[in-house]
Short mmCIF file of the C-alpha atoms (twelve columns), coordinates in Angstrom:
data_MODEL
# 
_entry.id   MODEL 
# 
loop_
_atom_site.group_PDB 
_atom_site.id 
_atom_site.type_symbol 
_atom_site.label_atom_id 
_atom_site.label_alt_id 
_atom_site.label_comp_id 
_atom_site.label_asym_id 
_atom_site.label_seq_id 
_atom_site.Cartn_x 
_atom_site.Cartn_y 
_atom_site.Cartn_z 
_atom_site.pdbx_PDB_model_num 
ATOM 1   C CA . UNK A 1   0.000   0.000  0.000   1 
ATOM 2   C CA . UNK A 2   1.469   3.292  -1.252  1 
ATOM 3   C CA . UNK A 3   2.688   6.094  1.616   1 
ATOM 4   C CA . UNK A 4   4.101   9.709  0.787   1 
ATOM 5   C CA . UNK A 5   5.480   10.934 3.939   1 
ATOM 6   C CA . UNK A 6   6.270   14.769 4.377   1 
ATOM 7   C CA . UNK A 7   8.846   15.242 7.117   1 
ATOM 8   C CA . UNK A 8   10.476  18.847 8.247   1 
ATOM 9   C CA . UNK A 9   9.456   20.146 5.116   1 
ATOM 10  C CA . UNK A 10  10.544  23.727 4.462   1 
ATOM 11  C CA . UNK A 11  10.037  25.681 1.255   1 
ATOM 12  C CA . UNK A 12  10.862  29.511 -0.317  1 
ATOM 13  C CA . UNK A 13  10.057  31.249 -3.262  1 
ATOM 14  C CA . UNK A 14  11.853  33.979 -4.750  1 
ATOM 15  C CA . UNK A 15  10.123  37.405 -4.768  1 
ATOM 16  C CA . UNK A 16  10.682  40.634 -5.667  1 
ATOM 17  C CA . UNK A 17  11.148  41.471 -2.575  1 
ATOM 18  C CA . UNK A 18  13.421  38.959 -2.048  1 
ATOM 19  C CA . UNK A 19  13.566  35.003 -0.934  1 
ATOM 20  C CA . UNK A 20  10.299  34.381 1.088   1 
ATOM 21  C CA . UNK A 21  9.686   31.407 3.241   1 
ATOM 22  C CA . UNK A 22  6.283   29.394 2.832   1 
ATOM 23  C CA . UNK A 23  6.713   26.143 4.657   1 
ATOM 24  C CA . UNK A 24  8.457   26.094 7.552   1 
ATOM 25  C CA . UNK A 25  8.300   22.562 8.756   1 
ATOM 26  C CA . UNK A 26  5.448   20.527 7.505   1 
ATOM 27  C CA . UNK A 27  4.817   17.016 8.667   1 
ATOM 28  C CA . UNK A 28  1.711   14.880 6.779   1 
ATOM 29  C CA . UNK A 29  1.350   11.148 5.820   1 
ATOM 30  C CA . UNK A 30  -0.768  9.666  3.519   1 
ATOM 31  C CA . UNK A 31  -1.275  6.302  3.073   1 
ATOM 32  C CA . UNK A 32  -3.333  4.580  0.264   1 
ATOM 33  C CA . UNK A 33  -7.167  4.397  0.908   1 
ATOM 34  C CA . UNK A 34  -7.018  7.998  3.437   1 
ATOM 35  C CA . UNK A 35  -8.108  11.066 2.044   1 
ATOM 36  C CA . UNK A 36  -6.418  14.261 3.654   1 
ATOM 37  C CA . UNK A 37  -8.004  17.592 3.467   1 
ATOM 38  C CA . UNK A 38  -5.644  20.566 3.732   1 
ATOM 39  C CA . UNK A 39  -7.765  23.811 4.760   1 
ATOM 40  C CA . UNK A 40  -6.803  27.310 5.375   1 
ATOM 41  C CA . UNK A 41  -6.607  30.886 4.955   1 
ATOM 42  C CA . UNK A 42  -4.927  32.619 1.770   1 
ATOM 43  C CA . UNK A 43  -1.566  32.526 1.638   1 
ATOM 44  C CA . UNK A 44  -1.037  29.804 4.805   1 
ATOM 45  C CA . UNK A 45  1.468   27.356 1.976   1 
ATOM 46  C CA . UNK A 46  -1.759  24.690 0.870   1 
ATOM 47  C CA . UNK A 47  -0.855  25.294 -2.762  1 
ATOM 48  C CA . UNK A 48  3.123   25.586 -2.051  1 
ATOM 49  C CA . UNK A 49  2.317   22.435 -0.482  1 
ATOM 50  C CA . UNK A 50  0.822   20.904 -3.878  1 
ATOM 51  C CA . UNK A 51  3.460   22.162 -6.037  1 
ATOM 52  C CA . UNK A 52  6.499   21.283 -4.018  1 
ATOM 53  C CA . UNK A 53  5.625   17.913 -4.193  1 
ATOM 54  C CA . UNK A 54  5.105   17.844 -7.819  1 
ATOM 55  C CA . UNK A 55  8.363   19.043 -8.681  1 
ATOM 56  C CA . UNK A 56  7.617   23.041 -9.267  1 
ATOM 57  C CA . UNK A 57  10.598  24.669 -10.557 1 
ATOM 58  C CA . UNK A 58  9.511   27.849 -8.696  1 
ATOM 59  C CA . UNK A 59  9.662   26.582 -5.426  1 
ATOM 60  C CA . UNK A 60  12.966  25.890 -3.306  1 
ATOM 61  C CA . UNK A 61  12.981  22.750 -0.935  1 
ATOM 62  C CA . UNK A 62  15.678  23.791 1.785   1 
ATOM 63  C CA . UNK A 63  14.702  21.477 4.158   1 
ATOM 64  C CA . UNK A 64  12.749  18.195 4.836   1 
ATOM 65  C CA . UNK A 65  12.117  15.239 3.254   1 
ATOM 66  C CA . UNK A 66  9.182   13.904 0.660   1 
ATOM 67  C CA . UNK A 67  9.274   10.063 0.213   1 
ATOM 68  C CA . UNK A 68  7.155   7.833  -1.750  1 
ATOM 69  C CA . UNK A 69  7.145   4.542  -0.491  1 
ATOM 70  C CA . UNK A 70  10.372  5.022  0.981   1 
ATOM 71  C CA . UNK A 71  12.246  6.784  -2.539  1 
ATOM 72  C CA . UNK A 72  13.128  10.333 -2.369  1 
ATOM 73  C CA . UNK A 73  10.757  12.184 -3.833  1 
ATOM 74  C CA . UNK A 74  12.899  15.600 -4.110  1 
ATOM 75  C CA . UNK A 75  15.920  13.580 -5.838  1 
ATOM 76  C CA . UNK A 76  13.087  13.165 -9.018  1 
ATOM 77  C CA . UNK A 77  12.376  15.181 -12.054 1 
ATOM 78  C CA . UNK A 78  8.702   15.842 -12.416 1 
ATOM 79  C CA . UNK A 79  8.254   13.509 -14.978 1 
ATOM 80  C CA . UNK A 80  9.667   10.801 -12.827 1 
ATOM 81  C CA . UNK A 81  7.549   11.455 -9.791  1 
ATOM 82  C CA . UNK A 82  4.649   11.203 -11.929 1 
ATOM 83  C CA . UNK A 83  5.605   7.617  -12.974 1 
ATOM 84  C CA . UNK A 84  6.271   6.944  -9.661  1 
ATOM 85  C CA . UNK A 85  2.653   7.318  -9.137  1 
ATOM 86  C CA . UNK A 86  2.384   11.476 -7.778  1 
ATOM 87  C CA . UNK A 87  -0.755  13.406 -9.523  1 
ATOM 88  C CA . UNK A 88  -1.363  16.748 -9.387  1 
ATOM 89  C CA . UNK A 89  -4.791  18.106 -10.345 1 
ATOM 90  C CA . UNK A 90  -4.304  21.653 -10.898 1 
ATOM 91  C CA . UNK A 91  -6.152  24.710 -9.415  1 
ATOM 92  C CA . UNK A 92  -5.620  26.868 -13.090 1 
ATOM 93  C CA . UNK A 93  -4.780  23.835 -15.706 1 
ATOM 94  C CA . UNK A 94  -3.013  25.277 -18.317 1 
ATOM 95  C CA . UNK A 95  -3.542  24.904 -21.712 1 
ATOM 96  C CA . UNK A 96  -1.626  22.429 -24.048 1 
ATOM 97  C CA . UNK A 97  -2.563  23.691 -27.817 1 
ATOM 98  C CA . UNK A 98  -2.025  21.213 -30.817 1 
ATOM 99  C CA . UNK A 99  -2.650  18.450 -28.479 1 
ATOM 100 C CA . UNK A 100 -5.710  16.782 -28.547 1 
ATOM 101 C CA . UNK A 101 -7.000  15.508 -25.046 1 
ATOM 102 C CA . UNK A 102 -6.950  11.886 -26.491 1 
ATOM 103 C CA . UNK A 103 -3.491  11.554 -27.892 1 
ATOM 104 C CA . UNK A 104 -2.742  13.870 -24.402 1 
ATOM 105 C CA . UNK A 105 -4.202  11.282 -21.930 1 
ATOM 106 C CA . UNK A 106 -2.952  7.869  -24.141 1 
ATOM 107 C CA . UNK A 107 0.728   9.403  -24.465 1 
ATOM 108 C CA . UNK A 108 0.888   10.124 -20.839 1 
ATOM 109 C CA . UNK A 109 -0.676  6.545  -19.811 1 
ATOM 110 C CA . UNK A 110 2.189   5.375  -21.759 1 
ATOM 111 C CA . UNK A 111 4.675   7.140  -20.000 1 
ATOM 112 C CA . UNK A 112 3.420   5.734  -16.862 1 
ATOM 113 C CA . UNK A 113 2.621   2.459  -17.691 1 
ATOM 114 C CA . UNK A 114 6.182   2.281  -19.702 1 
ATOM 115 C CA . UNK A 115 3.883   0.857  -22.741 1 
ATOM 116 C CA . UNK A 116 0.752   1.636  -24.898 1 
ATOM 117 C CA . UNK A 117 -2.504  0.951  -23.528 1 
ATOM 118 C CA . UNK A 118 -4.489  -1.516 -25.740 1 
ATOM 119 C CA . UNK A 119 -5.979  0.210  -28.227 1 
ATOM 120 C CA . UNK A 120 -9.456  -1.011 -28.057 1 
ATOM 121 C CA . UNK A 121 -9.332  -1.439 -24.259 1 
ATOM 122 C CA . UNK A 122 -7.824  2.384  -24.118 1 
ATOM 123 C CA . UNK A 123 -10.826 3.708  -25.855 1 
ATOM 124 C CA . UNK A 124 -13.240 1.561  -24.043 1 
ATOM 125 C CA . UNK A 125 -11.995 2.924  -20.923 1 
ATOM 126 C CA . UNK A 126 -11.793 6.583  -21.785 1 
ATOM 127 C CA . UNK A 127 -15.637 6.861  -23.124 1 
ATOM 128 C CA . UNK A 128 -16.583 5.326  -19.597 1 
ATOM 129 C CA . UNK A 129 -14.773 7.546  -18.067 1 
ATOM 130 C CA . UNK A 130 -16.103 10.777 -19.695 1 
ATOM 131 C CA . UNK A 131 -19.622 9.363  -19.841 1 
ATOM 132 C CA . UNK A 132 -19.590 9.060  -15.874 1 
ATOM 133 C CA . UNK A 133 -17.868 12.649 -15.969 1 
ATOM 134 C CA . UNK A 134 -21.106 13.775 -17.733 1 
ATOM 135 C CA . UNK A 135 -18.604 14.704 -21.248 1 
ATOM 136 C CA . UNK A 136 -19.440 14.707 -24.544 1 
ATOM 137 C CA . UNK A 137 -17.125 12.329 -26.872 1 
ATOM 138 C CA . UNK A 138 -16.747 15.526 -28.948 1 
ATOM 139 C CA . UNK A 139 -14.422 16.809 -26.084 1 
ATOM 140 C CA . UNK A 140 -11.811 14.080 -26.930 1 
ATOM 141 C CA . UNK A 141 -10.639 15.548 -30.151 1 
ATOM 142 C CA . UNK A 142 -10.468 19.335 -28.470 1 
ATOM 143 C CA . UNK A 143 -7.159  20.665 -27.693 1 
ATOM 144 C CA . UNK A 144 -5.722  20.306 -24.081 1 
ATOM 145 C CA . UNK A 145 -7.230  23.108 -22.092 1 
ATOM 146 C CA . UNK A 146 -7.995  25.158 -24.881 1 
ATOM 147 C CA . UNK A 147 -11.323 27.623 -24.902 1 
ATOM 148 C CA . UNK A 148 -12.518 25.170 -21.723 1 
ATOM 149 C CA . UNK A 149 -14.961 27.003 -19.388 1 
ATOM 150 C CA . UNK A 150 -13.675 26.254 -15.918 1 
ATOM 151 C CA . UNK A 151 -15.766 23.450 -14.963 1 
ATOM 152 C CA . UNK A 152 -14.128 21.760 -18.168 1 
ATOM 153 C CA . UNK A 153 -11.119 22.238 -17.132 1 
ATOM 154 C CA . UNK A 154 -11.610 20.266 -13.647 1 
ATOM 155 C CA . UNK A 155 -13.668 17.414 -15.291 1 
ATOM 156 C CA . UNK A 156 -10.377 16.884 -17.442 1 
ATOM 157 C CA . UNK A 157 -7.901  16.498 -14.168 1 
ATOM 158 C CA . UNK A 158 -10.645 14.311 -12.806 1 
ATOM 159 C CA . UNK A 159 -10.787 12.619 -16.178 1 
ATOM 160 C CA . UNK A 160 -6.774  12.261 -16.064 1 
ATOM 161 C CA . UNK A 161 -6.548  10.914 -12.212 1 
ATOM 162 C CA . UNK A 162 -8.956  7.895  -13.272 1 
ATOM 163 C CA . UNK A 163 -7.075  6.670  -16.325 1 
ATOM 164 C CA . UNK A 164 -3.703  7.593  -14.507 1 
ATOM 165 C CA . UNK A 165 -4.600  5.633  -11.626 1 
ATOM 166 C CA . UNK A 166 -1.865  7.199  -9.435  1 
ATOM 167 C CA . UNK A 167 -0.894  6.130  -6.269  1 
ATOM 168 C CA . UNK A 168 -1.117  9.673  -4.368  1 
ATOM 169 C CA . UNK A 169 -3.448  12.326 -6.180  1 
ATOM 170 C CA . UNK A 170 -2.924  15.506 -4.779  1 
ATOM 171 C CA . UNK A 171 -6.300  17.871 -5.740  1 
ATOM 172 C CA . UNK A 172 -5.375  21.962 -5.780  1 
ATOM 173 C CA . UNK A 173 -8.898  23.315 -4.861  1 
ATOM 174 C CA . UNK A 174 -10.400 21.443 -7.957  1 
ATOM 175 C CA . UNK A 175 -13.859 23.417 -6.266  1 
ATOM 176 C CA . UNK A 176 -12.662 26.579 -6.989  1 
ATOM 177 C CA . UNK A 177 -15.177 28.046 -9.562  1 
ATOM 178 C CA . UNK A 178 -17.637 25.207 -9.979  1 
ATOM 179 C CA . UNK A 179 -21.117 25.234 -10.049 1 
ATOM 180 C CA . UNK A 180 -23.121 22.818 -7.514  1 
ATOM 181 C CA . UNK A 181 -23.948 20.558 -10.301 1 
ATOM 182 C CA . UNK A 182 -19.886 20.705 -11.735 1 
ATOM 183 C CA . UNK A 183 -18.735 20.118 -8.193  1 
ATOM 184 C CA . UNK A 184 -21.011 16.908 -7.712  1 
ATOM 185 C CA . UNK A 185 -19.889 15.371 -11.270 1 
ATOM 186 C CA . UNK A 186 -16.035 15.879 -10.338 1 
ATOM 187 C CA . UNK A 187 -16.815 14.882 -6.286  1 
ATOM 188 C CA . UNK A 188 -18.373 11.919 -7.680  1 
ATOM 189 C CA . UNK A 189 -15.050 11.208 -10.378 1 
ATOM 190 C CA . UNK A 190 -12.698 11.699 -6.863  1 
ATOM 191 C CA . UNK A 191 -15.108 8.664  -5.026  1 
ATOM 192 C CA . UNK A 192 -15.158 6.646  -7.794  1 
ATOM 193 C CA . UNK A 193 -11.365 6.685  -7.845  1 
ATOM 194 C CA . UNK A 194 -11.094 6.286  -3.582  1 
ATOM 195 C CA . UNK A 195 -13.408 3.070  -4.036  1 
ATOM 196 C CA . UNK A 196 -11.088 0.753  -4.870  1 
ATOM 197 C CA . UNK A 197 -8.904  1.808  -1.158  1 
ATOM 198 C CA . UNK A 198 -5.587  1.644  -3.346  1 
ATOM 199 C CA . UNK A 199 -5.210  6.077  -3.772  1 
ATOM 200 C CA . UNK A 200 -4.275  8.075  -1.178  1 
ATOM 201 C CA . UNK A 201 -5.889  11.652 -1.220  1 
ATOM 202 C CA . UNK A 202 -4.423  14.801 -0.351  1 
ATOM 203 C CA . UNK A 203 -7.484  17.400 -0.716  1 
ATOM 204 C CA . UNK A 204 -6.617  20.914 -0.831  1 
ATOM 205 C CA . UNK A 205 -9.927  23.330 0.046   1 
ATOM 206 C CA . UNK A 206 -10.254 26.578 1.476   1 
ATOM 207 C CA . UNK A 207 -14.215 26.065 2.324   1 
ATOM 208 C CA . UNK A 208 -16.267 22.836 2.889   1 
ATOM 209 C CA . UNK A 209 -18.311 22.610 0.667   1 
ATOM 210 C CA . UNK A 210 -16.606 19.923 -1.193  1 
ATOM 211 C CA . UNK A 211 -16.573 17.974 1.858   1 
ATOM 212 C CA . UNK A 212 -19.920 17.381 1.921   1 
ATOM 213 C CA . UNK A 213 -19.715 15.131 -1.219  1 
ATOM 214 C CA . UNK A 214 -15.792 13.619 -0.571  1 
ATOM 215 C CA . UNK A 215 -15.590 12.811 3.103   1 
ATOM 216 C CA . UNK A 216 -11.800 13.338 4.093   1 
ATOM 217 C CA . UNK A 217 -10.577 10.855 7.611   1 
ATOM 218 C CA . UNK A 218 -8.454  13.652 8.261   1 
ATOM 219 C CA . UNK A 219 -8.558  17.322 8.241   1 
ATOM 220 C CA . UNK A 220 -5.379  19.637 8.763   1 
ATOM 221 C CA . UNK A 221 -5.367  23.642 9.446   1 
ATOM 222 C CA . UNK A 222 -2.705  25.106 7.593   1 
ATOM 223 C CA . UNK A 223 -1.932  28.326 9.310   1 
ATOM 224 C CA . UNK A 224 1.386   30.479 7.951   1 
ATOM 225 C CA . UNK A 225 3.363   27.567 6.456   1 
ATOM 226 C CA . UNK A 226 2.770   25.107 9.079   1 
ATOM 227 C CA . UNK A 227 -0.058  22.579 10.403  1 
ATOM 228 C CA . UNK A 228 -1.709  24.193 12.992  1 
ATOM 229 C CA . UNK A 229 -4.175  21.662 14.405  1 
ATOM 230 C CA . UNK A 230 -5.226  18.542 13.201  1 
ATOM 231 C CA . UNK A 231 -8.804  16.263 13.528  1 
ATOM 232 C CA . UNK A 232 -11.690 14.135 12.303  1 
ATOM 233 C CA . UNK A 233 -14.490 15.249 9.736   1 
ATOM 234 C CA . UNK A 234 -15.813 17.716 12.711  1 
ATOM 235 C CA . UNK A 235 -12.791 19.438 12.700  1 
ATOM 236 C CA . UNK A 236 -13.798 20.984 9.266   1 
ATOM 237 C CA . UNK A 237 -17.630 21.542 10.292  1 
ATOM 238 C CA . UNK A 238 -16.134 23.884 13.006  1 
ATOM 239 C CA . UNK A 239 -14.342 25.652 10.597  1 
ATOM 240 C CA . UNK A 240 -17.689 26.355 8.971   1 
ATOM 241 C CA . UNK A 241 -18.772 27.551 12.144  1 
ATOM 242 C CA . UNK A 242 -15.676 29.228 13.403  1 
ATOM 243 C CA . UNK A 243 -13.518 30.454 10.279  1 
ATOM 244 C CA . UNK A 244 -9.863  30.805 11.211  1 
ATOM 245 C CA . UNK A 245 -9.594  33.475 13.185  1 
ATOM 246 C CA . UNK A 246 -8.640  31.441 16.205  1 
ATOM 247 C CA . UNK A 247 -5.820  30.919 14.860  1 
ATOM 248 C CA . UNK A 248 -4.383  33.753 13.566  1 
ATOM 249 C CA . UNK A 249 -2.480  36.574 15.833  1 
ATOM 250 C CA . UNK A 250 -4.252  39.336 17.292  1 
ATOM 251 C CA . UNK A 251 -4.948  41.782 15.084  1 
ATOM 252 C CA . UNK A 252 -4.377  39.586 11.844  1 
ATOM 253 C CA . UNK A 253 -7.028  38.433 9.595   1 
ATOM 254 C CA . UNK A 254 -6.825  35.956 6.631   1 
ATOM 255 C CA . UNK A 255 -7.109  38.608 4.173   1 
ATOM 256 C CA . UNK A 256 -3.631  39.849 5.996   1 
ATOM 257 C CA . UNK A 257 -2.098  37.116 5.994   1 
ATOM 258 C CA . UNK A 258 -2.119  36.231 2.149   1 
# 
């Protein structure tokens, strides 16, 4: 069963202002079949988070350690943490033109899987998979990204993660910017994916919605580049209640802190 363990995990980004620190010591497991939510205010690292563990150029690792069961994760290049089994569903996907999403998603099951998919298998799959994502086969032949409203856009990394079939998938607010019906289609692509117990999830939010629909077993605060408390489901339905000011200095709000 797959495990990505954070340890010590400390991470900066140049600025113009000069080198900033974002994490500044992060520990998290997640183990195959848990689903972690990562909540908190703007700016408190969640995305850094996301980004530094799929191999972001931007962002400097100067401490810690990311393994994935038990190989560095840091000592890979992006493309080899992917085929280790890391997935990152973006929170702004870009766009890949000249690249149809087809020949996108059967090229990169091929890097992963080390060989081409069967062809008549592959396409059996993928029409499943974007009939149960409520897509029309028309959006197969469409370039990567391209002219996709933003509910499109987060069907597609949904669309990706259960082809893929990764071993971690780490979701970047996929919620931001969908619609109630969008956000039950792609809540309902995450659970189909967590069924089978063998995907760990790390769930990046900043509101709870989503949580009605994908049911983390653990929730962690992220408060100025750390974890600053840590619980069930009910830890996230007091957020609701409580917002984060608790845990913010006096005299800060989130809006300050970002």
């Amino acid at each position: 069963m797959a495990t990505l363990d954070i340890r010590g995990l400390h991470v900066t980004v140049d600025t113009e202002q000069g080198t900033k620190e974002i994490l500044r010591g992060v520990d998290l497991t997640v183990r195959a079949g848990e689903t972690h939510a990562i909540m908190g205010p703007n700016g408190s690292g969640k995305s850094t988070l996301a980004y530094s563990i799929a191999g972001h150029p931007k962002y400097t690792v100067t401490g810690g350690t990311v393994t994935l069961d038990g190989e560095d994760v840091l000592a890979m290049t992006v493309d080899e943490r992917a085929r280790a089994g890391l997935f990152l569903a973006m929170q702004y996907p870009v766009e890949v033109p000249g690249v149809s999403v087809a020949n996108f998603l059967r090229t990169a099951k091929t890097a992963i899987d080390g060989e081409a998919p069967k062809l008549r298998t592959w396409t059996k799959d993928v029409r499943g998979a974007m009939e149960q994502l409520r897509m029309d086969p028309t959006f197969a032949e469409r370039n990567v990204n391209e002219g996709f409203s933003g509910g499109e856009k987060k069907r597609h990394e949904i669309l990706q993660m259960e082809l893929l079939k990764p071993k971690v998938a780490v979701l970047d607010e996929t919620d931001s910017g969908l619609d109630v019906d969008a956000l039950k289609i792609v809540s309902e692509g995450v659970n189909r994916v967590r069924e089978g117990g063998e995907v760990g999830v790390l769930l990046i939010t900043h509101y709870t919605r989503i949580l009605r629909y994908i049911s983390p077993d653990f929730v962690h605060v992220f408060v100025d580049g750390r974890i600053a408390e840590q619980g069930g489901p009910e830890l996230a339905t007091r957020l609701e209640d409580e917002g984060y000011d608790r845990f913010l200095p006096t005299g800060a709000t989130p809006a300050s802190k970002a």
